[in-house]
N, C-alpha and C positions, 0 to 999 in steps of 0.2 A: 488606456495609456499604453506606448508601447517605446520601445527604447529612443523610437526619433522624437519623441512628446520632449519639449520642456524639463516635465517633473523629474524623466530618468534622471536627466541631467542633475536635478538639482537630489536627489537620492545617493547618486552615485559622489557627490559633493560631500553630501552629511556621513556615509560611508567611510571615504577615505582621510578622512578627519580622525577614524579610529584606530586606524590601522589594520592590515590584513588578518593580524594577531590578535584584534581586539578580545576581549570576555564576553563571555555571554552571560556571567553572573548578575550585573548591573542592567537597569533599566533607564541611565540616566537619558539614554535617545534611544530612538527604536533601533532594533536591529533588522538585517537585512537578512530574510531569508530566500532561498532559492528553491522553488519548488519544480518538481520532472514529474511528467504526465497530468499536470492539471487539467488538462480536458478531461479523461476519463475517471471512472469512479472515487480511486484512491487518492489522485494529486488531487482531483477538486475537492474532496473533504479535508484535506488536507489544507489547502488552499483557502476554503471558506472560511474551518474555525480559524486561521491567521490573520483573516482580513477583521476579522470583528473584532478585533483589538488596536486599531492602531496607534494606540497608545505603546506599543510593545513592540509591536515588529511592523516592516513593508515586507510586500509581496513580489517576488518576480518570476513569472508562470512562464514556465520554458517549453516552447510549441512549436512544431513544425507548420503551422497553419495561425497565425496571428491577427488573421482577419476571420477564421470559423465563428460562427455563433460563441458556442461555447470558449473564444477567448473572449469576446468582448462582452459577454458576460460577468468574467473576472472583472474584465478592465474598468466596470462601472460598477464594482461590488464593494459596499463600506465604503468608510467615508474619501479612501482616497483612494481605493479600486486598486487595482493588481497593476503592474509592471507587466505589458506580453513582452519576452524575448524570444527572437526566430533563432531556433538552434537543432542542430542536428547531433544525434548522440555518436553517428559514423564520424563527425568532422568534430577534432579536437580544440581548432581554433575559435571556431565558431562557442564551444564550450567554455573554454575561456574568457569568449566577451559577455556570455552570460553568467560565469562565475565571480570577475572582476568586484571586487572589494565587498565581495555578501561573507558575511556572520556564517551563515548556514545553509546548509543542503539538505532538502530531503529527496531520498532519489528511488525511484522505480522502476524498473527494468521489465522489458514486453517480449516473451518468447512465443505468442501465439498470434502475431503478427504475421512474423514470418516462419515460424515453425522450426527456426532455426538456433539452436542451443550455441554453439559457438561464438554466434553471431552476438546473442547477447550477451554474454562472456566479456566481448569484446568490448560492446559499448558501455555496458558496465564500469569496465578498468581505465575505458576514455574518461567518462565523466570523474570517477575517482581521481585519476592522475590531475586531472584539469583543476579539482577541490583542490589538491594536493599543491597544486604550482600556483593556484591563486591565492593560498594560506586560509583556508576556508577554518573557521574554528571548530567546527560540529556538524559530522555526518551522519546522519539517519537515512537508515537503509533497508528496503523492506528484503529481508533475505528468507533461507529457508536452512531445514536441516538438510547431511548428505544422504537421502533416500536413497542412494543406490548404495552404501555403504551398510546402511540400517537394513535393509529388506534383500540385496542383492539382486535389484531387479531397477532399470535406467525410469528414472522419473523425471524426463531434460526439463520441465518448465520449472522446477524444483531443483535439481541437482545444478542447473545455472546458476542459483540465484545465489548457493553454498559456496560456488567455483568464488563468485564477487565478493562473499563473507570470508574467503579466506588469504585474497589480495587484499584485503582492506586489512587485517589485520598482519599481513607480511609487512603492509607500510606501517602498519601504526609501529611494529618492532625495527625497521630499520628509522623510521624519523625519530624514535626513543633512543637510540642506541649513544652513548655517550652523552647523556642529558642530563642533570640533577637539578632539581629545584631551583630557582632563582628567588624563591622569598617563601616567607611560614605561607602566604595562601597558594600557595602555589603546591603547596604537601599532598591535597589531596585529590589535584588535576593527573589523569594521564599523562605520562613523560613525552609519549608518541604519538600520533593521531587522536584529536577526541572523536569517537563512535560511538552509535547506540545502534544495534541491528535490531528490529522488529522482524517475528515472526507471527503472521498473520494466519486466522485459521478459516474453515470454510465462510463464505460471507452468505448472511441472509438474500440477497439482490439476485442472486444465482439462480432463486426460483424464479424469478422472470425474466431471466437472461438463459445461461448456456444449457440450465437443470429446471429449465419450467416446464413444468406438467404434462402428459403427452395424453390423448383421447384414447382411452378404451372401447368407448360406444357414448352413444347420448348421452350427456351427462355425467356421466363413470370416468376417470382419469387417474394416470400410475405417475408416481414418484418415482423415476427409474434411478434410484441411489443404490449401488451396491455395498451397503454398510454389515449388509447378514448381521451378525450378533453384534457389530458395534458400537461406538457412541460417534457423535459427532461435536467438536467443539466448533463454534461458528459468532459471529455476530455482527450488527450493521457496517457496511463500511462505513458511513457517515460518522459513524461513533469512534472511526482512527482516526480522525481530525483532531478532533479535542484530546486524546490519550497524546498526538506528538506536540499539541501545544501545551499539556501541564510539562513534557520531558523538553521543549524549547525555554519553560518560564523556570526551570532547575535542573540545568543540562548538566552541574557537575552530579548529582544524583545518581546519573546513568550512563557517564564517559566510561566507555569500554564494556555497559552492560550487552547482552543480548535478552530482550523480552517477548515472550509468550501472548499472549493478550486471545483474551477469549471471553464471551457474555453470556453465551448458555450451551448448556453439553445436554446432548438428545440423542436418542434413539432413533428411528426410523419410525417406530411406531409414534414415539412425540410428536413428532412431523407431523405425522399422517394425520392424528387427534387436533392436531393445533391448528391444521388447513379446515377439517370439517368444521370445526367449532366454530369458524371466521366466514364458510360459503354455504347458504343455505340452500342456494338449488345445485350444487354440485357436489359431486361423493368424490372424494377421490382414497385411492389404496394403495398400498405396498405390492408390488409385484414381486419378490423374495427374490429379487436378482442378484447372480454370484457374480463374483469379482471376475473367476476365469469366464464368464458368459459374455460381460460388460469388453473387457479385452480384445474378441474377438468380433467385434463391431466393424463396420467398414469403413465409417468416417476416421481422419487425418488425426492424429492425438489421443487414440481409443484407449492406446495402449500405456499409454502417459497417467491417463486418466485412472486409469484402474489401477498401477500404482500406485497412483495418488491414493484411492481409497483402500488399500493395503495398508500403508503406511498407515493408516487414520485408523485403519483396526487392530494391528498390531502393537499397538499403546503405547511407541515410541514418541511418540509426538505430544509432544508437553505444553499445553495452554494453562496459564492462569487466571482465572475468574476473579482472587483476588488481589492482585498486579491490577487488573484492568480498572477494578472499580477505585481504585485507589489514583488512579493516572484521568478518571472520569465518572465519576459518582451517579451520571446520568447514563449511561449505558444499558442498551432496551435491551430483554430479554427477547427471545422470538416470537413469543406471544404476543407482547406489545406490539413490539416493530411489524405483525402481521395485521393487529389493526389498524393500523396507521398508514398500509401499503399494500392491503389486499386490492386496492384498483389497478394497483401494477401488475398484479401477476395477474386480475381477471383480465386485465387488456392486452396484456401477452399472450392467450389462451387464446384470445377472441381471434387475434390476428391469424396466430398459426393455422385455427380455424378455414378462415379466408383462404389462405394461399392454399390448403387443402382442395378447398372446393373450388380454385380457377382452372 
């Protein structure tokens, strides 16, 4: 389905029946969420666990590309499939027609696109203002902490995402500002923007994407994590989907929270034991790699990156396990989730392989 279809029409009909203002407390009609980056990992979990209800909420997957695969995926997902909207996060207007009379946002912001921190800053504060002027009830926002603050060292796909967490909350204090309750349920709503920032921790999916496995020799393969004596908090992205829909189905719960969310906290050495336990003709090990080693890498973000895992050793960074399980009671540990998706990372191997030997 995409915004020329019929249905929008008749969604954006049942919508504005509510009012921009509507509550999210009630279930009497679904509400309309608005979901950013449903193509990629985070908005399409995101994305999925909402369509399987709709009973509860519609879906409107906002995409630069409304005829990719992966939107018309959505658009034929559950019983009445996603809403595609073509929308750009640089053009405000266009945000707008995709914000127009939805309940809620959840929104996710892409610095390794283009590599560019400001940039996402920007489009960040487009989509916010756009929540803002469409009267969106409830923004969920995957943010981060200020790692350059915490560590004193620039971690921009991180420290962006803080710049957004803390417009978002400049608004929620100027649209508070001279506000008092309008009724007893009204006591225990935010005065000013309702928000809830999600802070996300390493995702299991990583090992077959940006941190899959690198070849030592035949067989043998290193987990190049520079964690040295840390822990690592992490868990499926799949498993953020269901954590934002129990905080959509009791949003005043978490108006104004910031949450942690984390499934299993590991070592290096857990890894290492949890990979061999799952591949039986494959070894793989720890190569003891330091963070200042990791840093001085020549690929574009080395240096990003190794902050990052600074941050993650330096125990400023706060996930909760039981937050999480409490927002999704089915949340895999990594051992699970490794049996469940050890063909994704032997097929990530397999490939790198390949392109090796052309």
């Amino acid at each position: 389905m995409t915004e020329d279809t019929p249905e929008f029409t008749d969604i954006l009909a049942i919508t504005s029946k509510m009012g921009c203002g509507s509550s999210m407390d009630s279930f009497d009609e679904p509400k309309t969420v608005v979901v950013f980056g449903a193509t990629g990992l985070l908005g399409g979990s995101v994305a999925r666990a909402l369509l399987n209800d709709p009973f509860k909420f519609r879906v409107r997957c906002v995409t630069r590309k409304k005829n990719s695969d992966k939107a018309r995926e959505l658009a034929e997902l559950g019983t009445y499939g996603a809403v595609i909207v073509n929308a750009n996060l640089d053009d405000t207007k266009s945000l707008e027609k995709a914000l127009a009379n939805a309940d809620a946002m959840f929104l996710t912001t892409h610095f390794w696109e283009e590599k560019n921190k400001q940039k996402e800053i920007v489009q960040g504060l487009n989509a916010i203002d756009a929540a803002v002027s469409c009267g969106v009830s409830h923004i969920i926002f995957n943010g981060s902490e200020n790692v350059k603050k915490l560590i004193g060292r620039d971690c921009n796909h991180l420290d962006s995402k803080f710049s957004i967490e803390e417009y978002i909350r400049e608004v929620d204090t100027e649209e508070g500002e001279g506000r008092a309750p309008t009724s007893p349920d009204d006591e225990d709503k935010t005065l000013g923007l309702n928000y809830t920032i999600l802070r996300l921790p390493f995702w299991y999916e990583n090992f077959y994407t940006v941190f899959k496995p690198y070849k030592l020799k035949y067989g043998v393969y290193a987990l190049a994590l520079p964690l040295e004596d840390g822990a690592l908090d992490c868990m499926a992205v799949e498993d953020v989907g269901e954590c934002v829909y129990d905080i959509l189905c009791k949003p005043r719960l978490y108006y104004g929270k910031t949450l942690g969310l984390c499934a299993d906290r590991l070592s290096l050495a857990n890894v290492v034991d949890i990979f061999n336990k799952h591949f039986d003709t494959m070894k793989f090990k720890d190569p003891k790699m330091k963070i200042r080693d990791y840093e001085n890498f020549k690929f574009s973000g080395a240096k990003d990156l190794a902050a990052m895992f600074e941050f993650y050793k330096d125990g400023t960074c706060v996930r909760d396990i039981k937050l999480t399980k409490k927002l999704n009671s089915r949340i895999k540990s990594f051992d699970k989730w490794m049996d469940e998706n050890k063909d994704y990372v032997e097929e990530a191997i397999r490939v790198d392989e390949e392109l090796d030997q052309a």
